[in-house]
N, C-alpha and C positions, 0 to 999 in steps of 0.2 A: 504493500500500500504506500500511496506516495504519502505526502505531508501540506496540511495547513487547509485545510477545507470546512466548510463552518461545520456545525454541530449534523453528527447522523447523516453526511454526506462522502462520498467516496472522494479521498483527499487527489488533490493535482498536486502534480509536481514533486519535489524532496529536495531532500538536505545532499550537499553534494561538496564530499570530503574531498580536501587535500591539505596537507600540513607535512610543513620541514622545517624542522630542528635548525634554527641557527648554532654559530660556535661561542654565542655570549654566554656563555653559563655564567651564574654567578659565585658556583660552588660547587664541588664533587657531589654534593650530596645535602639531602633537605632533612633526611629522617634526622628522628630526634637524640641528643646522645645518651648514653645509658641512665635511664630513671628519671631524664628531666622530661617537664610537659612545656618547656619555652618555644613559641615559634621562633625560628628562623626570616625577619623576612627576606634576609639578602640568599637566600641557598636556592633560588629558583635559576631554572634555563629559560630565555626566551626563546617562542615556538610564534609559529607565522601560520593562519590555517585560513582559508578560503571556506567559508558557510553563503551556501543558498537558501535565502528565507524563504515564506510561503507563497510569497508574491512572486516569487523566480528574482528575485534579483542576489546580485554575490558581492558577500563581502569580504572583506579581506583584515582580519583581525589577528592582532598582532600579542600576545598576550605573555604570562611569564605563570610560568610550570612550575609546582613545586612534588617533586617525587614523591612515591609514601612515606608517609610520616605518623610512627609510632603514638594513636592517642591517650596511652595509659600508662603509668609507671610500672605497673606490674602484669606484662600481659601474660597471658597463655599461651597466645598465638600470635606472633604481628604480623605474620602470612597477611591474616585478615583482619586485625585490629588497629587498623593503621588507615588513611586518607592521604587523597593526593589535593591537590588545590591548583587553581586556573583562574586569573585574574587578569583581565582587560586591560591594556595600555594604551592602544592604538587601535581604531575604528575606520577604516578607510579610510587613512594621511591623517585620523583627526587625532590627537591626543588626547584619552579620557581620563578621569581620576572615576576611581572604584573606589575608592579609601568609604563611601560611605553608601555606597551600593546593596540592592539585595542580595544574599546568597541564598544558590537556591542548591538545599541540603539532600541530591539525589542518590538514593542506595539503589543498590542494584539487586538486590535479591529477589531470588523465584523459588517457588517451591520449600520454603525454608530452608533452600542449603546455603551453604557458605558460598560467601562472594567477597573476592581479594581483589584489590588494586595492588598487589605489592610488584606488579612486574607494568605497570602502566605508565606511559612515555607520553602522555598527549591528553587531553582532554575527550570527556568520554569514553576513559579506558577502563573503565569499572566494569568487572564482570564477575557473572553468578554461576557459580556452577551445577548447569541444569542437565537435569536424566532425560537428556532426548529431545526429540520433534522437532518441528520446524522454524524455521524463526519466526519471532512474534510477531505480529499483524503491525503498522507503523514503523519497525524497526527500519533506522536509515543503512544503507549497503555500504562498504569497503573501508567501514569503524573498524582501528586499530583495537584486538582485545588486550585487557590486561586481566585476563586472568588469570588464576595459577590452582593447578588442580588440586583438589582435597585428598585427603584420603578416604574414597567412600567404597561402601562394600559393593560386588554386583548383586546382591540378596537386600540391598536397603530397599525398604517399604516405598511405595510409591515409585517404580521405576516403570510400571505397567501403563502410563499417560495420566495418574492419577497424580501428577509432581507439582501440576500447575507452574511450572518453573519459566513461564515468561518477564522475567525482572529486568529485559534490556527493552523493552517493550517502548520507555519512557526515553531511551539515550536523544533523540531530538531534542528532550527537554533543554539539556545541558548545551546543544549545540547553540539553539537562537537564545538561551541564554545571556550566554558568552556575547553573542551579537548585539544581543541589547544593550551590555554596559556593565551585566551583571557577573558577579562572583558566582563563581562553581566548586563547591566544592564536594568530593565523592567518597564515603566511608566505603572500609571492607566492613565486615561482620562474619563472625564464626556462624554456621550453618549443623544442620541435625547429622549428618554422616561424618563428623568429623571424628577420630577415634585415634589414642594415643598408643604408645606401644604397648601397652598394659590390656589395651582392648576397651578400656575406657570412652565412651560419648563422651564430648568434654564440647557441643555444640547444640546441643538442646536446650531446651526452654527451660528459664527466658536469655540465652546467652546472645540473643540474634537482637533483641532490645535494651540490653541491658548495654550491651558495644554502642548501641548507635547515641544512646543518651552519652556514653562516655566519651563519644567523638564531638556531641556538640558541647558538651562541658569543656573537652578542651577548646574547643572555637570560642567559648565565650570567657576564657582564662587568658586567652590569648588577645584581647580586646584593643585595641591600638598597635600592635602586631601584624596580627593575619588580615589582611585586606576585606574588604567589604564591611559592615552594619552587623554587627552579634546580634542587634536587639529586632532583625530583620531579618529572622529564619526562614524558610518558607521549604519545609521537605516534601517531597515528593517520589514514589517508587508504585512496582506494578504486582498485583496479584497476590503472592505473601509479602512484597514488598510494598505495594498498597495497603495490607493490614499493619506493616509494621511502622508506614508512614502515618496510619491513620491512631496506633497507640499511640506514638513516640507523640499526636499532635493532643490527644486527649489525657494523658499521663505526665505531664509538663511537672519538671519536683515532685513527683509522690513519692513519701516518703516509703511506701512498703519496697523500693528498687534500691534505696542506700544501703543494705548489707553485701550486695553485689556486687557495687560499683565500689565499695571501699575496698573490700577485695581486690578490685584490679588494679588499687590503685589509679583512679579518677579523678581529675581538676576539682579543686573544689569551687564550685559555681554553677550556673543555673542548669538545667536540662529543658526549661521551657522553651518552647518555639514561637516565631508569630503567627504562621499561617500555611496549612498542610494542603499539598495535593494527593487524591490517592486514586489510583486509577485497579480495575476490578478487583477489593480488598478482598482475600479470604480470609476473614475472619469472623468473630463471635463464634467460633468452634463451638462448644460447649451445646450451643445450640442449631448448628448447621446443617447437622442429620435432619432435624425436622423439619426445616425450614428445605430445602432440599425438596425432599419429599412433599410439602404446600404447592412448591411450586412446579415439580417436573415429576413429580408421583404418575400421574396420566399418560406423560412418555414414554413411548419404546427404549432400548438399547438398540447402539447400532445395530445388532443382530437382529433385529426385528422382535428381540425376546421381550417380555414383560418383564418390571421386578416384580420381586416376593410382594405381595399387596398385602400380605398378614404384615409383615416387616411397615412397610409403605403408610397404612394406613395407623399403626401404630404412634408414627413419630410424628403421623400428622396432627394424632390427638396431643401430642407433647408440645408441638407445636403453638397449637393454638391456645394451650394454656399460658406458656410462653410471651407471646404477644397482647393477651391480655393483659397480663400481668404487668407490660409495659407502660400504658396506660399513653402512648403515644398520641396526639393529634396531627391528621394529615397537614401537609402544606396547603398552601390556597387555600383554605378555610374549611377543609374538607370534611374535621370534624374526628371523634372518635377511632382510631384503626383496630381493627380486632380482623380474626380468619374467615371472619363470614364476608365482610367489606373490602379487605385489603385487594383482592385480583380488581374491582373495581375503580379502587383509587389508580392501581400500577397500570390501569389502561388509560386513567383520564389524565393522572399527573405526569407521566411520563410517556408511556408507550404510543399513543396516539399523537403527542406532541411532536417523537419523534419522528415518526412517518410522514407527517407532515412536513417537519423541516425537510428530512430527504426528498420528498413529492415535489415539491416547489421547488428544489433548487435543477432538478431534473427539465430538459426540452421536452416541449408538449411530445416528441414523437418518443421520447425517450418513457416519458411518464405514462403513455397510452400504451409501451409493450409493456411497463411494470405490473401494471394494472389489468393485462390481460392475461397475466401467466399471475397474478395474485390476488382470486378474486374472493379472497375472503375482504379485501378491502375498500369501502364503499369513499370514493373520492368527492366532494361536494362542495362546493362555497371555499372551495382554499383547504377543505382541512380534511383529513384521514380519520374515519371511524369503522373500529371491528372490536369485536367480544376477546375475550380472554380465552375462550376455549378456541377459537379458531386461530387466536395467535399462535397458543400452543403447539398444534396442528403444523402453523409457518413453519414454527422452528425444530421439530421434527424427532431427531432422539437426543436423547439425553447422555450426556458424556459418561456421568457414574453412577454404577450398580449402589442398593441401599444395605447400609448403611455408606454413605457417601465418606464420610470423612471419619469415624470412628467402627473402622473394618472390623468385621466379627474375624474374619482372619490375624488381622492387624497388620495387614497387605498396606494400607494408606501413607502416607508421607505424613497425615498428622498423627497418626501411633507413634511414629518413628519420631520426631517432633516433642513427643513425650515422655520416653524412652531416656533412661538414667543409668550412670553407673554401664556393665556392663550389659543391660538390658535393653535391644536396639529396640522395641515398641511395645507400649502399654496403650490400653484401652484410660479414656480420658472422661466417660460419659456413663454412667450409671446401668443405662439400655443396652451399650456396647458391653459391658463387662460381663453383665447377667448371661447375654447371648454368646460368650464368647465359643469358637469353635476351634481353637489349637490346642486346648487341654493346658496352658501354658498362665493362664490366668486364675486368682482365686475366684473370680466372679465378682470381685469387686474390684472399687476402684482404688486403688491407691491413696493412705494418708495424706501426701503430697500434692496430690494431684490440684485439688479444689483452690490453691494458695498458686500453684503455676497457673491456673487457667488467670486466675485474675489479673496476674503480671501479664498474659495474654491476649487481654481482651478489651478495647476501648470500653464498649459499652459497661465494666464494672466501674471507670472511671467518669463515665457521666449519668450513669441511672443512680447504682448503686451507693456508691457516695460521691456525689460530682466536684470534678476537682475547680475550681478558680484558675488554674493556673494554665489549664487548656488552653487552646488555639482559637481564637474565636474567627477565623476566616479559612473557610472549606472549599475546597476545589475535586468533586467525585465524578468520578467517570466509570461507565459499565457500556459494551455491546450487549443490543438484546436479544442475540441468538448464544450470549455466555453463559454454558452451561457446568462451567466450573465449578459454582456455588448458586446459590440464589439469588435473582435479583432480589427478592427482600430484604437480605444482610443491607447492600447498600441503601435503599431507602429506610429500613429502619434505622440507620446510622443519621442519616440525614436531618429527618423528622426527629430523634432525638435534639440534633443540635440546634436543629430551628424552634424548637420549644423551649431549649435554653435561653435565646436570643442571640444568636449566632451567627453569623453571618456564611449562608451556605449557599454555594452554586454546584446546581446538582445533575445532570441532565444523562441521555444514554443513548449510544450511536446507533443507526437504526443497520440492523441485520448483519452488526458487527459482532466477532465471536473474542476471545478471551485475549485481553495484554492489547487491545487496541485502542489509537491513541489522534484522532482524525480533528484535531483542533490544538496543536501546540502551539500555533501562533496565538492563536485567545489566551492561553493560558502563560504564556511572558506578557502580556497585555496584563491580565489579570491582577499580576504580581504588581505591575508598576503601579495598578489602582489599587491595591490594599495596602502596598507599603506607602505608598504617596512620595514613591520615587522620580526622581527627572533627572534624565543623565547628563554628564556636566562634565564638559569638555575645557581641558586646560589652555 
């Protein structure tokens, strides 16, 4: 897919790489020296990269590199516990100051595994080390990777397409970024298959958020230092790195992450953020089997096979207890949400809006074949309307068998996610334990468990006890043929924050599937409006 096309329309055009290393270095080397958390700012290379925005035009940004750099005094790993940094000099002949610019704090991880920069030469070299498939929907072509490989097992859970590991999905973001004026800066993070010689997980939850708070602790210890605006966060990542962008925005200082992070020895200073992107989060596990099953219970598997509908309908009753319980109010004035209303709202708040935007931005001859190969959708007065069962029908099968996300085998990437000690995957979920089918479980669920879900889950930090120190400017993104999770996770996420008072832009690309990303040019736009930045040329 190309890049930069408005909301739910098939993007034109792309980012289009080229960058060479000048001989200015300013330093052998950026990382940090042993046990200190001090930036460097002189230990950067200057790098020259040519970026085509959405509009097609190229520009030629001229910017200064700072290699991995160790953000803990005590890591584990600096494989992956370490960030690289990319800051704007030069704009087209124009010379810019960044010293007070956004950073826009992009992780790369997928599928919860580990994702290093520690071999990354360039901007945009952040990478996640994902089980497979193909590149992600929006990803720009001929990005230099910096990844560096984990140690993962081939028997790690979630290796079957259940990995969700599209985490590069977002790397445009950092491209037009950079072209706008802004700071980049990219953590690694330890991931669920990492395993020491002892045979040891030493990347499980919550080691994947517990890193990235420690890498903005150092960015903001580092405050007159490291180029850009501390108090001008703005993270963003895709799929479990959409979940982790969207804790890290709703978990700002909670105190239940300080025993971790002092552990690693961590900056002592803020972990809040200003303002999160997250594009299709899988997260609120705990409750995602049901939620799963709400919405794609009705689906075939590719195979044309049905799920267990004893299983299916179970969790839909779990479900819908769930959501009650929320006590959530739609957007737009919508009113109460609960399971009998929600497929309602998700057609009129979202789904329908988006078809629309696609419809219209389509040639009438272009929109009269959509429309004749999609006749579940009646076109009228400008706008797209069709039922929720027939959308369903559009989007056809369902990517995962139930339980989705907590495997009665413990087949999944989030067993594995949760998985301690020498123990590569435990059931996380009550229904999953009872059921379990390897013989390998008590049937229950682990002491620990219910205390990692919460480090794991945005929504325990704005239902359950809402934190103040959250992010109060949202930027969420979902394709709505992504069958990864369920569109609910994100609108629930959403409609919590908007009942906060929060400022949230929420919107879903129309008959886009999982990690895709068809409006980055809005979303540097975005940033410059919520930070109330204006870039400022020396």
């Amino acid at each position: 897919m190309g890049i930069g096309a408005t909301a739910g329309v098939a993007a034109v055009g792309g980012i289009a790489l080229s960058a060479n290393a000048s001989s200015d270095s300013k330093s052998s080397s950026s990382s940090s020296s042993s046990g200190s958390l001090v930036f460097d700012p002189d230990a950067y290379t200057k790098l020259t990269k040519t970026i085509t925005d959405t509009a097609g035009t190229k520009h030629t940004v001229v910017y200064h590199f700072w290699k991995a750099i160790t953000y803990v005094a005590k890591p584990v790993d600096a494989t992956y516990q370490s960030l690289i940094v990319s800051a704007p000099v030069e704009i087209d002949g124009k010379a810019v100051d960044a010293s007070n610019a956004p950073i826009l704090f992009a992780n790369s991880v997928g599928g919860y595994l580990p994702a290093s920069v520690s071999t990354a030469t360039e901007v945009g070299g952040g990478g996640s080390a994902m089980g497979g498939g193909a590149a992600p929907s929006g990803a720009p072509t001929g990005s230099t990777s910096g990844s560096a490989a984990p140690s993962t097992s081939a028997s790690a859970p979630g290796a079957n397409g259940n990995t969700n590991a599209t985490g590069g999905a977002t790397s445009s973001n950092q491209l037009l970024a950079l072209a706008a004026g802004y700071v980049v800066i990219e953590p690694g993070a330890r991931g669920r298959t990492l395993k020491n010689s002892s045979g040891e997980y030493y990347g499980t939850a919550p080691a994947a958020i517990v890193d990235l708070k420690a890498a903005v602790r150092y960015i903001k210890a580092n405050k007159g230092r490291i180029p850009g605006n501390v108090e001008r966060i703005v993270s963003a990542g895709t799929s479990a790195g959409g979940a982790l962008s969207s804790l890290l925005g709703a978990s700002g200082d909670s105190p239940i992450y300080d025993p971790y992070l002092k552990a690693l020895g961590a900056a002592d200073a803020s972990d809040a953020i200003f303002a999160t992107g997250a594009w299709c989060p899988i997260t609120d596990l705990e409750h995602a089997d049901g939620a799963y099953e709400w919405n794609w219970g009705a689906n075939d598997l590719s195979t044309g096979k049905p799920v267990d509908q004893t299983v299916s309908k179970a969790l839909q009753a779990q479900f819908a207890e769930y959501q009650a319980g929320l006590k959530l109010r739609g957007l737009g004035g919508f009113g109460p949400l609960n399971a009998r209303n929600l497929d309602a709202y998700m057609v009129k708040q979202y789904l329908e809006p988006s078809a629309t935007t696609y419809l219209a931005a389509l040639s009438d001859t272009a929109r009269a074949t959509y429309l004749k190969a999609n006749t579940f959708l009646t076109w009228s007065g400008g706008k797209a309307t069709f039922t929720w069962t027939d959308f369903l029908t559009h989007v056809g099968a369902r990517k995962k068998d139930a339980p989705a996300f907590d495997a009665f085998d413990l087949s999944a990437g989030e067993n594995n996610e949760f998985g301690t000690g020498k123990t590569l995957a435990r059931h996380f979920t009550a229904y999953g334990a009872k059921n379990d089918s390897t013989g390998l479980s008590s049937k229950r669920v682990a002491s620990d468990i219910p205390a990692k879900l919460d480090l794991m889950n945005p929504m325990h930090h704005l239902v359950e006890k809402v934190n103040p120190n959250r992010s109060k400017h949202w930027w969420i993104r979902l394709g709505t043929k992504d069958s990864d999770t369920a569109l609910t996770v994100a609108a629930n996420l959403a409609a919590r924050l908007d009942n906060l008072g929060d400022d949230v832009n929420h919107i879903y690309y129309w008959d886009e599937g999982h990690g895709a990303n068809t409006d980055p040019g809005d979303f540097i736009t975005w940033i410059a409006q919520v930070t109330g930045h204006k870039a400022k040329h020396k």
